[in-house]
C-alpha positions in Angstrom: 0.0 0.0 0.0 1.0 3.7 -0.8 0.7 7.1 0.5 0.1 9.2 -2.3 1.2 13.1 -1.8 4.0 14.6 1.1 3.9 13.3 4.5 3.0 17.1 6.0 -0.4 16.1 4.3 -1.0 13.2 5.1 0.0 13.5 8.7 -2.2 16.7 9.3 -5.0 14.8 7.6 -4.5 11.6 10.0 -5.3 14.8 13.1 -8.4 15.7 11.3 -9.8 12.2 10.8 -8.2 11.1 14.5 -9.7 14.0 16.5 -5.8 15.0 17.0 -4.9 18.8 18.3 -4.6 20.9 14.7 -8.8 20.0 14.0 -9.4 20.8 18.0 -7.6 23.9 17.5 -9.6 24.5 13.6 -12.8 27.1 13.9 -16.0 26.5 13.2 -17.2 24.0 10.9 -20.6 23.6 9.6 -23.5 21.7 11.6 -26.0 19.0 10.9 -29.5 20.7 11.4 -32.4 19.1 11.3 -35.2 20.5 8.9 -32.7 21.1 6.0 -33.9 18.6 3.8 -31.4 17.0 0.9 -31.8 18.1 -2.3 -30.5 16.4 -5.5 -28.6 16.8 -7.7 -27.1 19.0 -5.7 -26.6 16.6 -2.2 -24.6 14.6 -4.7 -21.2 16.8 -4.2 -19.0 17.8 -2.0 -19.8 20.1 1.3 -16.6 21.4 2.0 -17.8 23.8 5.2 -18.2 19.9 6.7 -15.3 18.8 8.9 -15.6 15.0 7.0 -17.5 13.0 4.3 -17.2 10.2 2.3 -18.7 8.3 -0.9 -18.7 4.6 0.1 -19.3 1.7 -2.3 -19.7 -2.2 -1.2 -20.6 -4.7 -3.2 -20.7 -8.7 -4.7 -19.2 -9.2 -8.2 -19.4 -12.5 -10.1 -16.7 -13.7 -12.4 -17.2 -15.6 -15.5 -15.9 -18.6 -14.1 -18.1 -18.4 -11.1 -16.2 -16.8 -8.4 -17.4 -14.6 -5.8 -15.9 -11.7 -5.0 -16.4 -8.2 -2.6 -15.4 -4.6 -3.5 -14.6 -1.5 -1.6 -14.2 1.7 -2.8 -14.3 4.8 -0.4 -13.2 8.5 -1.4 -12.6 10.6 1.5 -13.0 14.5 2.1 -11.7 16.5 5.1 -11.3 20.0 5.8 -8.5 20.3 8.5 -8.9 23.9 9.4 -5.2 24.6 9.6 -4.6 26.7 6.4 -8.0 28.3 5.6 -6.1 31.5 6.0 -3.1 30.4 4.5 -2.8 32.2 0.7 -1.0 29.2 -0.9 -2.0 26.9 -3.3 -0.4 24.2 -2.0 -2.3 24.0 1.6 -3.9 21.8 2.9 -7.7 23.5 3.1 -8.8 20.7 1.3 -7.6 16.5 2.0 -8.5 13.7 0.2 -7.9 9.9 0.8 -9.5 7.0 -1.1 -9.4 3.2 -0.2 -10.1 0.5 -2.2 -10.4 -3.6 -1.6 -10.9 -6.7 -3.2 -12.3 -9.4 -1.0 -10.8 -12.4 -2.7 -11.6 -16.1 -1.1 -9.1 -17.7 -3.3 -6.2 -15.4 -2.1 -7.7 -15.5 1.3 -7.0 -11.8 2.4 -7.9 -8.9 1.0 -6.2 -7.2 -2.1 -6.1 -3.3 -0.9 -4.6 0.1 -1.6 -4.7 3.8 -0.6 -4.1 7.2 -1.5 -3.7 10.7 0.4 -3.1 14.0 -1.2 -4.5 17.7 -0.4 -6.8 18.7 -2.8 -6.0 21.4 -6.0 -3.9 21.9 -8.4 -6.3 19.2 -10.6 -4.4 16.3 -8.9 -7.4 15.8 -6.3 -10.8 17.1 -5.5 -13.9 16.9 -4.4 -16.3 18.8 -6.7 -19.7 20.6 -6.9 -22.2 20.3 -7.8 -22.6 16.6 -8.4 -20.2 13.5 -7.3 -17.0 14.1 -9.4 -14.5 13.0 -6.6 -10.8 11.9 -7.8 -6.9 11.6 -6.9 -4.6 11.6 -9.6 -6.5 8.3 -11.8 -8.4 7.2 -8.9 -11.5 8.9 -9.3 -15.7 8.4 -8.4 -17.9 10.4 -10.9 -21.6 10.2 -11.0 -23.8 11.2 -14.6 -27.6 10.7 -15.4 -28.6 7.5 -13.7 -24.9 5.7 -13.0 -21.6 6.1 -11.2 -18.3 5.3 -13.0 -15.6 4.3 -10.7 -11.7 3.5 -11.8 -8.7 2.5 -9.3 -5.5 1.2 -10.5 -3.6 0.0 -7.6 -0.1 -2.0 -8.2 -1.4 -5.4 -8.1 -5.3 -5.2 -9.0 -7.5 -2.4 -10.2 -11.4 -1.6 -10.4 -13.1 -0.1 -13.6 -16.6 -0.5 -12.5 -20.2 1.2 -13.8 -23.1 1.6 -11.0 -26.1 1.9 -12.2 -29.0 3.4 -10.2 -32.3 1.4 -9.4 -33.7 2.6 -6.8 -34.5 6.1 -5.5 -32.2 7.3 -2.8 -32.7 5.9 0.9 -32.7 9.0 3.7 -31.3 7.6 6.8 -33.0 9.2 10.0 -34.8 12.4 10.0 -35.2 13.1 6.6 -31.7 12.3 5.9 -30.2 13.3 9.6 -29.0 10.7 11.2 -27.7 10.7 14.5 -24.9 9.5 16.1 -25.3 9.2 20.0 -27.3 11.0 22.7 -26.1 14.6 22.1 -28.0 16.3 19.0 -24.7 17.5 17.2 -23.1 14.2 16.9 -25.2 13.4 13.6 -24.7 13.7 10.1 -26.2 13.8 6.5 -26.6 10.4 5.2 -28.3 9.1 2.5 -27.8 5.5 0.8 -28.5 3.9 -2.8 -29.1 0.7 -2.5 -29.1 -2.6 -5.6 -27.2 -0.6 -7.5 -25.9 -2.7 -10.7 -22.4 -3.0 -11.3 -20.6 -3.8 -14.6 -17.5 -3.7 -15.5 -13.7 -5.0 -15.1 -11.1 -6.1 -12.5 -7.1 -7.2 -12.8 -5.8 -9.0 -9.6 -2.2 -10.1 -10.4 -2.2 -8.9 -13.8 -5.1 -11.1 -14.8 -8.5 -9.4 -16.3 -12.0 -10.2 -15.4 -15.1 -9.2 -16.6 -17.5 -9.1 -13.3 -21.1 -8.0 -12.9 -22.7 -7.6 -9.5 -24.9 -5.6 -6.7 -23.4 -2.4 -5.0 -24.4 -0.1 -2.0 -23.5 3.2 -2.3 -23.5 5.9 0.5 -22.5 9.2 0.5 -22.5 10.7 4.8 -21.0 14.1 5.9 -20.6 15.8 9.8 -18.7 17.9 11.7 -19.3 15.8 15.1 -19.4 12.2 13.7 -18.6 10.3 17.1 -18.4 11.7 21.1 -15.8 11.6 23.2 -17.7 8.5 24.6 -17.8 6.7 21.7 -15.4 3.6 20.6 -16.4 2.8 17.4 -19.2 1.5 15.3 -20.7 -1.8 13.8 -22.5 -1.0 10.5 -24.3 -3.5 8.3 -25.6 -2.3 4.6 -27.4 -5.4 3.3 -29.0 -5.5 -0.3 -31.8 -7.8 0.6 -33.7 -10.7 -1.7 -36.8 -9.1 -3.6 -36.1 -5.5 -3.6 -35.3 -4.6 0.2 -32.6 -3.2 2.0 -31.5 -2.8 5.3 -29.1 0.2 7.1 -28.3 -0.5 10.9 -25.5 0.4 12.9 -24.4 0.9 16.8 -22.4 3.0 18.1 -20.0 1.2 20.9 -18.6 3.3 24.0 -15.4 3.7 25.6 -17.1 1.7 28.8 -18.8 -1.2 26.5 -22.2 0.1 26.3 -24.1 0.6 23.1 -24.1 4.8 22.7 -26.6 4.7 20.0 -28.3 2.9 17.4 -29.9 3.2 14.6 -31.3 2.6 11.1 -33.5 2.1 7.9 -35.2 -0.8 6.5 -37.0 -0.5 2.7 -39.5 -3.0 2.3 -40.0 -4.4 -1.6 -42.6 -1.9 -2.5 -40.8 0.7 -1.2 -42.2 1.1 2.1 -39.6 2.8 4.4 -39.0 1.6 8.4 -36.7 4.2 10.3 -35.5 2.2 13.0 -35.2 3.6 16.6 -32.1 2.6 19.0 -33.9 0.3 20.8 -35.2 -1.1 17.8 -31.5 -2.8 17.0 -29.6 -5.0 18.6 -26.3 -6.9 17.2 -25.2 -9.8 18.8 -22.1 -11.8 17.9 -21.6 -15.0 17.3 -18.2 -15.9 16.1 -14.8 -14.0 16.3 -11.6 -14.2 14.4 -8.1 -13.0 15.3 -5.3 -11.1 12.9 -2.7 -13.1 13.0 -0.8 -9.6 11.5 -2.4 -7.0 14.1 -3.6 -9.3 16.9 -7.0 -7.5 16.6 -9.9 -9.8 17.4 -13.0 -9.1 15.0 -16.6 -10.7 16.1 -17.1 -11.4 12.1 -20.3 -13.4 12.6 -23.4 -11.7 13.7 -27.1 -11.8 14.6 -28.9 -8.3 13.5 -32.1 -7.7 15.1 -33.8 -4.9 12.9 -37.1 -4.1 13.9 -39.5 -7.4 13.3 -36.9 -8.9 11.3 -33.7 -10.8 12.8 -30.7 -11.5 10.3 -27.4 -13.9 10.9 -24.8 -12.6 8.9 -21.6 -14.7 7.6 -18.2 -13.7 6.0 -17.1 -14.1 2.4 -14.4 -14.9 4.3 -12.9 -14.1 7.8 -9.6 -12.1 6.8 -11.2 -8.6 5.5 -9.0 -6.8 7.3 -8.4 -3.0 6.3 -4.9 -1.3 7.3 -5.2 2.3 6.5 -2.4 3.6 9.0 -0.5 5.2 5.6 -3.9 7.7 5.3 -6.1 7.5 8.2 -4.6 6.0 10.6 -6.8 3.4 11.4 -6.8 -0.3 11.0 -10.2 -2.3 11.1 -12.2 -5.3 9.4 -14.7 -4.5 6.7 -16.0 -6.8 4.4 -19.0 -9.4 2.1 -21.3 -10.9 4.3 -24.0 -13.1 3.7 -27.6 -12.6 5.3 -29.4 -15.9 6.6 -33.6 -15.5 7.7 -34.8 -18.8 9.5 -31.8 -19.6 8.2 -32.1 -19.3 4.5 -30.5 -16.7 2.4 -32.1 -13.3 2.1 -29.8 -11.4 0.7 -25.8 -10.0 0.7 -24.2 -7.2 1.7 -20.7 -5.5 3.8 -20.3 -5.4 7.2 -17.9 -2.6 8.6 -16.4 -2.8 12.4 -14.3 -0.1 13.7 -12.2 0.8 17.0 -11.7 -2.8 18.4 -7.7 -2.3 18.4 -7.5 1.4 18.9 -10.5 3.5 19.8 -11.9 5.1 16.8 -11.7 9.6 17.2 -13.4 10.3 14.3 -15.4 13.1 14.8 
């Protein structure tokens, strides 16, 4: 994996995303309100007075020859507040980072890459007023009904189409979500989900042509997490016959559940905003790093409302290392969803702060 862009950069950015003393020190940022509803196409870009957002894509892709695969690809924006003052067009007002996975069973871990740079100068950026999101040839861009995605990392690259079909999914209050029991920790969220993916992948220098289900969500805060808060489990599940299912909790530093939360969209299109008390996650099986010494729970039961899901890895080494550009290290990856124990549907599962507490705020 590689840093792209000088460490100054990536080091103040790894403050902002970590809660470290340059974004204590920053002024004001802008704050989730409730009663602002999202409006498209315009919700679509960037909102740089936000201290942090991000574009997130999971998915299943099928290979000609019948392999199963998951994909991960996440563009980052953060707004330090170090240099707003600053005349230069090389500060940092502006950072970017971008991850991006393949959840391989045959390799058995993860192929994965990242990049860092401050935004301008046309080598990254987060644009208005639509999704147009890039650094260097990485890049996320979004035209009438699809998303075109392209990645080249050393070893594998992604050169995917997502095509919309479904209406966006507003998580929360009309798109608010929140985040724990203080109203400022909440952001904007909004999700896409059975999006269809065509399109291409290398690993090791050898091409496939994949097709496949995405999620896509696009979230932005100033206060994303408390000071009580650990980290988060977060499930987005494309389920069988049109439905789809959001749920998270919020763990904190003392190992309560801070907050919960989420959306379920029925087949016809009948939305469910889930209350914390309305979801529970249970685990049922962990796994241990052999390279980090992290332990994962990578098996779960989801309780979401009326309906109760058992979810099961792709595979159990989906471990992410993102200490060159975040600074963080945790497991996100495919999962399968089991009802009564049959299949209902696939989607990623994302758990964060179980080696290091997550400061993401």
């Amino acid at each position: 994996m590689r840093a792209r862009g000088p460490l100054p950069a990536a080091a103040v950015l790894i403050c902002a995303m970590a809660g470290g003393a340059p974004a204590a020190a920053a002024p004001g940022y802008a704050a989730v309100t409730p009663g602002n509803p999202l409006v498209f196409p315009r919700d679509y870009g960037s909102h740089p007075d936000f201290r942090t957002e991000w574009w997130y894509v999971t998915g299943w892709l099928s290979t000609p020859g019948g392999e199963s695969l998951g994909f991960q690809i996440t563009f980052f924006r953060t707004k330090p507040g170090v240099a707003d003052a600053n005349p230069s067009a090389f500060a940092p007002r502006q950072l970017l980072i971008a991850h991006c996975a393949i959840s391989d069973p045959k390799r058995g871990r993860l192929w994965q890459d990242q990049r860092i740079r401050r935004a301008g100068l046309g080598l990254a950026e987060a644009a208005l007023p639509d999704t147009n999101v890039w650094i260097d040839d990485w890049s996320l861009k979004h035209r009438a009904g699809a998303y075109d995605a392209k990645l080249a990392a050393e070893d594998f690259s992604i050169a995917v189409e997502l095509a919309d079909t479904q209406p966006p999914l507003l998580n929360g209050d009309a798109g608010v979500s929140r985040k724990g029991p203080a109203a400022a920790s909440a952001s904007y969220y909004y999700s896409l989900p059975h999006m269809k993916v065509t399109g291409n992948i290398t690993r090791a220098g050898e091409p496939s042509r994949v097709t496949g289900e995405a999620w896509f969500d696009h979230e932005w805060s100033s206060e994303y997490l408390d000071e009580a808060a650990e980290g988060w489990d977060w499930i987005g599940i494309n389920l069988d016959g049109g439905a789809a299912l959001m749920a998270f909790r919020i763990r904190g530093t003392d190992g309560s559940v801070r907050w919960a939360g989420g959306t379920y969209r029925a087949g016809d299109g009948k939305i469910d905003i889930l209350q914390p008390s309305a979801v529970h996650f249970d685990a049922l099986r962990t796994w241990t790093s052999s390279r980090t010494g992290v332990q994962y729970p990578v098996e779960w039961r989801v309780a979401a409302g009326p309906h109760s899901y058992v979810l099961k890895p792709l595979m159990d080494d989906q471990e992410n290392d993102t200490r060159l550009s975040t600074g963080a290290i945790y497991w996100e990856g495919a999962v399968r969803a089991y009802e009564a124990g049959r299949p209902a549907g696939r989607g990623y599962l994302e758990l964060t702060g179980y080696g290091d507490r997550l400061k993401l705020r």
